[in-house]
C-alpha positions in Angstrom: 1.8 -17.0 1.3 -0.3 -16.8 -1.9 0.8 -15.6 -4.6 -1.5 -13.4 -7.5 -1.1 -13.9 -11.1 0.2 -10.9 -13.2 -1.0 -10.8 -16.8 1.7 -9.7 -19.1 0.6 -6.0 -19.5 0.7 -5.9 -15.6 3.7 -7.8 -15.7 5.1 -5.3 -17.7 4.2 -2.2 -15.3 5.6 -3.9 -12.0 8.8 -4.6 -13.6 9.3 -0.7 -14.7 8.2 0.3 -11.6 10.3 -1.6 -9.6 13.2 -0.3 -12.1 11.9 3.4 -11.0 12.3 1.8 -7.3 15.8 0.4 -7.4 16.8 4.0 -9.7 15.3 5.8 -6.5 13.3 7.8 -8.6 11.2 10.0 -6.3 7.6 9.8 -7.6 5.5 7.6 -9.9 2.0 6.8 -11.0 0.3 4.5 -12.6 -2.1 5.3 -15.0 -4.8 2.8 -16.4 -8.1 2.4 -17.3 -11.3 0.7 -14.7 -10.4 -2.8 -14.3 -7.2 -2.6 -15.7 -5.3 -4.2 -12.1 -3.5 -0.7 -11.0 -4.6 -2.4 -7.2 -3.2 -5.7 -8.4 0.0 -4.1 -9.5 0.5 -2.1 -6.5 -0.2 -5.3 -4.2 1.9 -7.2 -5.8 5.2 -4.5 -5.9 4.8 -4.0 -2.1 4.6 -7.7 -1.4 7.5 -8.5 -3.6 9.6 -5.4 -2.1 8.3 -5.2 1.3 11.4 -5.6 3.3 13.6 -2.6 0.7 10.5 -0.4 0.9 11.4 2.8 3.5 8.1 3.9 3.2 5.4 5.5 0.7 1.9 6.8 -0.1 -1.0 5.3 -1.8 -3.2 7.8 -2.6 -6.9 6.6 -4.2 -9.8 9.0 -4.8 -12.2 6.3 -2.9 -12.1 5.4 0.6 -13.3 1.6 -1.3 -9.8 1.5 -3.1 -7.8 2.2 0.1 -9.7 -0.7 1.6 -8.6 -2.7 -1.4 -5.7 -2.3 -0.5 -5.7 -3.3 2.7 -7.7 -6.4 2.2 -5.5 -7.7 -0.7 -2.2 -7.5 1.6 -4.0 -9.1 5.0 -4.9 -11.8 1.9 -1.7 -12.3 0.4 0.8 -11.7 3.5 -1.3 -11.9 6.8 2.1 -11.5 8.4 2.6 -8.0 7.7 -1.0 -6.6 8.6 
């Protein structure tokens, strides 16, 4: 499995979110500017907690970003596609 690089501010935001995950809190967002890696952050949460994740919506104002998704987890874990 590849693995993506975080840079530190993204870093940053996977490592409070998984914090929200393990405190169970119920809803989240992530709020960034274009370009910022929000679908880099995302990717990298649900490969790193794929087996403790019960379940969860992704919700993207573009049918592209959803297809992001997608194509950055058949990518990085072909396995769970």
């Amino acid at each position: 499995m590849s693995e993506t690089t975080l840079r530190e501010y993204q870093w940053r935001a996977a490592s409070f979110i998984v914090g929200n995950i393990v405190d169970e809190v119920p809803q989240m967002a992530i709020v960034a500017p274009t370009g910022a890696g929000k679908s880099t952050i995302i990717t990298s949460i649900i490969l790193k907690l794929k087996s403790n994740i019960k379940g969860g919506i992704i919700a993207t104002p573009q049918q592209a970003i959803e297809s992001g998704f997608y194509e950055d987890v058949e990518y990085y874990a072909p396995e769970s596609c």
